[in-house]
Phi, psi and omega in degrees: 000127165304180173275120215282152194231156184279126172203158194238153186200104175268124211077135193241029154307203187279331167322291203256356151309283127021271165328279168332266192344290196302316184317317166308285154340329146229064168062021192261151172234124177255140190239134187248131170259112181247126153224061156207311171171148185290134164116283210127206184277299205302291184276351154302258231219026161239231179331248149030239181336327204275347179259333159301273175022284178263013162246008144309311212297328169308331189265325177308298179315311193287345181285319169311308191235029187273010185281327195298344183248031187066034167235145201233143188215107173241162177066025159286115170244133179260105167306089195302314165347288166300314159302338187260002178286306178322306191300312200305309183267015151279326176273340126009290207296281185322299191294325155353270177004260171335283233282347185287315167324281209306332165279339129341297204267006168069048092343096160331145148218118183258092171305094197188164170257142180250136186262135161291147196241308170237168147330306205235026177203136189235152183223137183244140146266087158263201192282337184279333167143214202255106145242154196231116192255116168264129190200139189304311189239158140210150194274171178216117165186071202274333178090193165213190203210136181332126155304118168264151190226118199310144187114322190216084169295135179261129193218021150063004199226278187293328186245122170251142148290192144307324180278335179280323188284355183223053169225040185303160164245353169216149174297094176312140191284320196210100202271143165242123140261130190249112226056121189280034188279227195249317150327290184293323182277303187312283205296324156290353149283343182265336156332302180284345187277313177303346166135340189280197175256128172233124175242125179272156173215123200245113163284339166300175165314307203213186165321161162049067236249164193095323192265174162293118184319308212286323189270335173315307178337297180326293212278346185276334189293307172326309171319299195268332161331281189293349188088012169258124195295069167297120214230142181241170184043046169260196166187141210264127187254332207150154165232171154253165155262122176220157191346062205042049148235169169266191165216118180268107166280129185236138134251154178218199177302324197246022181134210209240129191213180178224153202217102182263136191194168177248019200192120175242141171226112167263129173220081211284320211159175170217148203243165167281118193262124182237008207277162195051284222326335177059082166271011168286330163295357164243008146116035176223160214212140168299153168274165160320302157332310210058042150276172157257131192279129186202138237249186196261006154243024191083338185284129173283179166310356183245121183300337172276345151255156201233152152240088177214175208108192176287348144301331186270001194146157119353160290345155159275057199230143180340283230283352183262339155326289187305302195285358185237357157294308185267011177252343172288288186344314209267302156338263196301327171308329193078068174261150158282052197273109169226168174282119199227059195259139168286316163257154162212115181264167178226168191194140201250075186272059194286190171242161288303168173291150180240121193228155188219133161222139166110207177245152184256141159017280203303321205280335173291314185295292164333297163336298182098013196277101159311113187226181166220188167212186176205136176239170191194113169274171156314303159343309198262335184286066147027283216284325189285347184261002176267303175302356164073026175204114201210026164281141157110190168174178193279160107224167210226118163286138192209110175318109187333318202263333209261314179105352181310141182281098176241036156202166182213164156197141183206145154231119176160226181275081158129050168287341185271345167282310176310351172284308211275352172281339164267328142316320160301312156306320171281353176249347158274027171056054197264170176273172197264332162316303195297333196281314189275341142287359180293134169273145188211123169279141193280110002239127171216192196271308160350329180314310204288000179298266171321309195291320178307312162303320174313311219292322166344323186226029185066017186237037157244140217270026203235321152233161175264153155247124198282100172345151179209147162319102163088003161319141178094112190270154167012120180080335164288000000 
């Protein structure tokens, strides 16, 4: 073990807690700077809530259509009130958590907002006054913030982000979501299941804009399925208020129209958040993007700052934060540590859901890289027709010539748990043979998995496949 070192870890998301915890953990003594609350975004007023939420909104749908398996129900109503009280103590519960760690491991924790003074110096404004914090390393791991888009200021009443749409004090009659990415379909499919009129308003051609068309396909079908208006290639100009409603102005290719609602959630994106940190003073400077540019330890151009999270980079995602938080952590202990990952999977919670690891079709094409595939609906799956969700299916991308997996993407029921046996697989260099030789137990959703991979060589026995020349790899 090396000579335990001072270190500051500015932000307590899942990015910068994660960190702190492991420093501790290898005997560094760490002070975490928070200035809004531990957890972040991700267990505030991101991941976390938007996923209770939407599996209230999920429990609504099943109750709805639970007569097809003869159970019959009236008089179901959702007491919004009481549902965002619920939301509240589950993450209440989490941050508890969190904030119970970082005091176990003996973590400082200082609530304030933080500035760089130097390299080696932080200075907080808290509700108490001014302190100045000295330290061998500091972490960066400030996280982002919504995009706001002119015309629609989030003022949290007329206009939501995300942080707003999942506080409500009443069930909007009628939601305009202004962006189709995976924030605007997660809150507008659970929006509709709770009961509103829902309109995506998308500037790309279609949904989901980045993800694999084939499973986007699912979800656009899903959409019009469910009464939610998805309008593409638009673009949100502005609104008025009018006799307590809004009027949204679209342009699209053939003019100009107004979309009357009682509710807006804009949800374009999210940016990396540096604003007050002053990093010029320690000699560091934001990308165009406002990322900070940073090596495979984490580490910026000043060797003594880390950067990680939605600060370090694409993805913007929780769980790729975390992983790179234990990898500055392992770095400052003086571990031989760098980020060395193959995957970063992402999962959707749309209706149905949707996940991804790995590389997609299109990015394969680019390449100019010889692949096949194999698909499995859902359909076809025992255990998704006992759930009464058999929209969607698996499929496994598999290098043509090595047979190595290198994408996996699914839509459909529990998919966001099921990416992870493909994420495993693709960072242990397994085949799509390894994959379809693995015994998957009967009858669970994991199956479709295994038959996707057979289908890889034409051999899965769950659908026909039209024989093709040379089916099968080795050994079959």
């Amino acid at each position: 073990m090396s000579q335990s070192r001072k270190v500051i870890v500015i932000g307590a998301g899942p990015a910068g807690y994660v960190c702190a915890i492991r420093l501790a953990q290898l005997g560094q003594q760490v002070t975490v700077v928070e200035k809004e609350f531990l957890g972040g975004t991700c267990l505030n007023v991101g991941c976390i809530p938007s996923k209770a939420m939407i599996a209230a909104g999920t429990l609504v749908d099943r109750i709805a259509h639970a007569s097809a398996m003869g159970i019959e129900t009236t008089g179901v109503r959702v007491e919004i009130e009481k549902l965002v009280q619920w939301k509240a103590g589950i993450v209440a519960r989490l941050t508890g958590g969190v904030g119970g760690l970082l005091k176990n491991h003996k973590v400082e924790v200082v609530m304030g907002a933080a500035s760089l003074v130097d390299r080696n110096t932080v200075s907080v404004t808290t509700k108490q006054g001014t302190q100045v914090l000295k330290a061998d390393d500091i972490v960066l791991a400030t996280g982002s913030i919504p995009i706001e888009i002119p015309g629609f200021k989030f003022d949290e009443d007329q206009v939501w982000s995300s942080t707003g749409a999942l506080a409500p004090k009443r069930l909007p009659k009628h939601l305009v979501v202004i962006g189709g990415g995976y924030i605007g379909l997660e809150l507008g499919m659970m929006y509709r299941k709770l009961g509103s009129e829902v309109t995506v308003l998308e500037a790309t051609a279609g949904a989901l804009p980045g993800q694999d068309r084939d499973c986007v396909k699912v979800i656009e079908r899903s959409l019009k399925k469910q009464g939610i208006k998805l309008m593409t290639e638009v673009f949100a100009q502005g609104f008025e208020r009018k006799g307590g409603e809004s009027h949204v102005r679209v342009k699209n290719k053939t003019g100009e129209a107004t979309i009357v609602c009682d509710q807006i959630v804009s949800t374009v994106g999210r940016r990396p958040y540096s604003a007050g940190l002053a990093l010029d003073k320690a000699g560091l400077a934001v990308d165009a993007k406002g990322f900070l540019a940073v090596d495979r330890q984490m580490r910026t151009q000043v060797a003594n700052i880390y950067a990680i999270g939605d600060l370090a980079g694409q993805p913007m995602l929780a769980h790729k934060g975390s992983r790179e938080g234990l990898v500055a952590a392992a770095v400052i202990a003086g571990k031989p540590e760098k980020y060395d990952v193959r995957c970063v999977p992402a999962v959707i919670f749309t209706a149905p859901e949707m996940a991804s690891v790995g590389k997609l079709e299109s990015e394969l094409d680019l390449e100019k890289r010889a692949y096949k595939t194999g698909s499995f609906p859902f359909a076809a799956s025992g255990r998704a027709m006992s759930l009464m969700e058999t929209d969607g299916f698996v499929k496994v991308v598999a290098d043509a010539r090595t047979d190595e997996v290198l994408g996996v993407h699914m839509v459909g029921p529990e998919v966001t748990e099921l990416i992870a046996e493909a994420a495993l697989a693709i960072e242990l260099g397994a085949t799509a043979e390894d994959l379809a030789r693995t015994i998957h137990a009967h009858p669970t959703l994991p199956e479709a998995m295994m038959e996707a991979a057979e289908a890889v060589h034409g051999m899965a026995v769950h659908i026909f496949q039209k024989p093709t020349a040379g089916a099968g790899p080795a050994g079959h």
